[in-house]
N, C-alpha and C positions, 0 to 999 in steps of 0.2 A: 455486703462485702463485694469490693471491686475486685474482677477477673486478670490477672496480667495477662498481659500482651504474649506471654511464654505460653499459657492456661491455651490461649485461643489460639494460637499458632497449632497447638498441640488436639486440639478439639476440632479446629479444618480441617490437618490432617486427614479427621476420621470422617468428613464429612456432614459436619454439622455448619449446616446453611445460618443457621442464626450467630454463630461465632464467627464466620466469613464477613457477615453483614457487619458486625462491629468492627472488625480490622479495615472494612471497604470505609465506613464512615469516620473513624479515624486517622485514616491514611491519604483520604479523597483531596482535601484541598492541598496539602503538600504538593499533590503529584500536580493537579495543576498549575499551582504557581512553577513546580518545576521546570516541566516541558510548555509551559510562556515563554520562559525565558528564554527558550532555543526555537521557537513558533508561534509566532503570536497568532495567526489563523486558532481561531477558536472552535471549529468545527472537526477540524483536523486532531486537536486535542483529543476532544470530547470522544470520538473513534480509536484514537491511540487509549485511553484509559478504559474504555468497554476491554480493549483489546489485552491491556494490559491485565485487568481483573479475568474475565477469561482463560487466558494462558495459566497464569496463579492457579485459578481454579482446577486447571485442565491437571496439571500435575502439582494436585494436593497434599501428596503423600510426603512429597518433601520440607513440608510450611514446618511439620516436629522436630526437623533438624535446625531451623536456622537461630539464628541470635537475635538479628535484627530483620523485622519483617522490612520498614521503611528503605532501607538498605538495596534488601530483593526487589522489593517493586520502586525502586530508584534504579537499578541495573536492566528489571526488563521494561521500563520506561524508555531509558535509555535506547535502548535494543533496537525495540517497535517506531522509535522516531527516525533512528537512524534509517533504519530499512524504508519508513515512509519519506525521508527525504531523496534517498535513491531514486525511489523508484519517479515522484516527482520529477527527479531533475531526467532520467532517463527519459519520462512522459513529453516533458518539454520539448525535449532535443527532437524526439521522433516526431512532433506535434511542426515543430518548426520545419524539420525536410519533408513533410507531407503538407503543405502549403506555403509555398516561397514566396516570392512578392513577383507577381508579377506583371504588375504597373512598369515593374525597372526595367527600363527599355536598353540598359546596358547589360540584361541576361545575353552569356555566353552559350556557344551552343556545348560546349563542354558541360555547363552545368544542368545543362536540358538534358542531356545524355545519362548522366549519372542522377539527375532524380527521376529520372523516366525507370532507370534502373532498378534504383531502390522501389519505388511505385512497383514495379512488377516483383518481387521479392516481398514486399510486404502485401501484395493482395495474395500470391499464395499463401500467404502465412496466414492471412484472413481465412481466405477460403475454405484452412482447417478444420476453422471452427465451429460448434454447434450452431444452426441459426440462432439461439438467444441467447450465448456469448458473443456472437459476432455483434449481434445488437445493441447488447451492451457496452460492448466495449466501442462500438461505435458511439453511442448517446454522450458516451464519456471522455470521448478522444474529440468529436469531431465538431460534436452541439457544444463540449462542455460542462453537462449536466453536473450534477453533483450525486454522491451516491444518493442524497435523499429524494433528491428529484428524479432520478432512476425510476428509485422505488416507489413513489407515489404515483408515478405515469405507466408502468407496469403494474401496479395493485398487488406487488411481494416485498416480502421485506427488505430491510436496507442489507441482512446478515447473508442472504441469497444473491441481493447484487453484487457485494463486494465479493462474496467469491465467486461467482463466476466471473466478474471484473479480472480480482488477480488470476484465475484458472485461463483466462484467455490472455492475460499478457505474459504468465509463464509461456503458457503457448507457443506465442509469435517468439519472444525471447529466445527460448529453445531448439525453435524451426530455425531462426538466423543464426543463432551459432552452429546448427549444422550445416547449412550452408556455409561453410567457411571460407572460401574461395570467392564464392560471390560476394558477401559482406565486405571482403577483404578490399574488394575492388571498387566496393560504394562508400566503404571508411577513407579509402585513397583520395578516391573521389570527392570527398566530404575536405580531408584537410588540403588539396592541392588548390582547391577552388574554391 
C-alpha cells in the first residue's frame, strides 16, 4: 500500500527520518530543474537544496499543516536562491573596489582617495574578525576558493566553512552600516567616480 504525500508530511512532522527521505527523493529533481532555470552554476544549486532540505527539516513541525509539500520547498527554494544571488552580487561589487585596475594610467587621484578609504574601512571590519573567519573569508573573497576547496585545504567541513564564511560577511556587513557616515562617504565616492 502506497503512503500519500499527506501520510508523510504528517509522519516528518513527528520526526520520522525515513518519511523525510521519501519526500527529499520525490521532490529532488523538480527542485533542480527548478532553480536551473534561474542558475545554471550547478554547485551553487547542489548548496541551495542541502540548504533547502535542511531549513524544512529545521522546522518539521509545520510539514502536518501544509497541502502541498512541492509548493513549500518551491517557496523556500525560492527564498535561499534569492538571498544567494544577493549576496553574490554584493560579493562581486565589494570584490571589484578591493582590487581596481591599476594598469589604467588614467586613475584619478579622487579615486585613489576613496578606495584607499574604503581599503581602510574594510580592514577594520576584517580586523574583527576571528583569525579563522578572517581566513576564510579571505580564501573566498580574495583566492576565490570555492566553499569546497575551503574545506578540503582546511581539513573541515564544507557546513563549518560556510558559516563562518557567512558569520564573517554578516560581520563586515554590519560593522559598515554602522559606520554610516563613512560608508556614506565611500558610496559617494563609488557613484561620483
Amino acid at each position: 500500500m502506497e503512503v500519500t504525500e499527506k501520510e508523510l508530511l504528517r509522519k516528518s512532522a513527528f520526526g520520522d527520518r525515513h518519511a523525510f527521505s521519501v519526500l527529499y527523493t520525490n521532490h529532488l529533481s523538480q527542485l533542480v530543474r527548478y532553480l536551473y532555470l534561474f542558475n545554471p552554476v550547478r554547485e551553487d544549486n547542489e548548496e541551495i537544496i542541502q540548504d533547502v532540505f535542511l531549513k524544512i527539516w529545521e522546522r518539521k513541525e509545520v510539514l502536518a499543516e501544509l497541502d502541498s509539500f512541492k509548493a513549500y520547498a518551491l517557496k523556500v527554494s525560492k527564498n535561499l536562491l534569492l538571498d544567494r544571488l544577493r549576496r553574490n552580487k554584493i560579493e562581486k561589487r565589494v570584490l571589484s573596489m578591493m582590487a581596481p585596475d591599476t594598469e589604467d594610467s588614467g586613475v584619478r587621484l579622487d579615486d585613489e582617495l576613496c578606495y584607499k578609504e574604503y581599503q581602510s574601512v574594510a580592514g577594520l571590519a576584517l580586523d574583527r574578525l576571528t583569525e579563522k573567519r578572517r581566513y576564510i573569508f579571505e580564501l573566498r573573497t580574495k583566492e576565490g576558493l570555492s566553499l569546497d576547496e575551503i574545506a578540503d585545504k582546511l581539513k573541515i567541513s564544507k557546513s563549518v566553512v560556510k558559516k563562518q564564511y557567512y558569520a564573517a560577511s554578516s560581520s563586515i556587513m554590519e560593522y559598515l552600516r554602522n559606520k554610516g557616515e563613512m560608508t556614506i562617504s565611500i558610496v559617494v565616492c563609488m557613484i561620483l567616480y
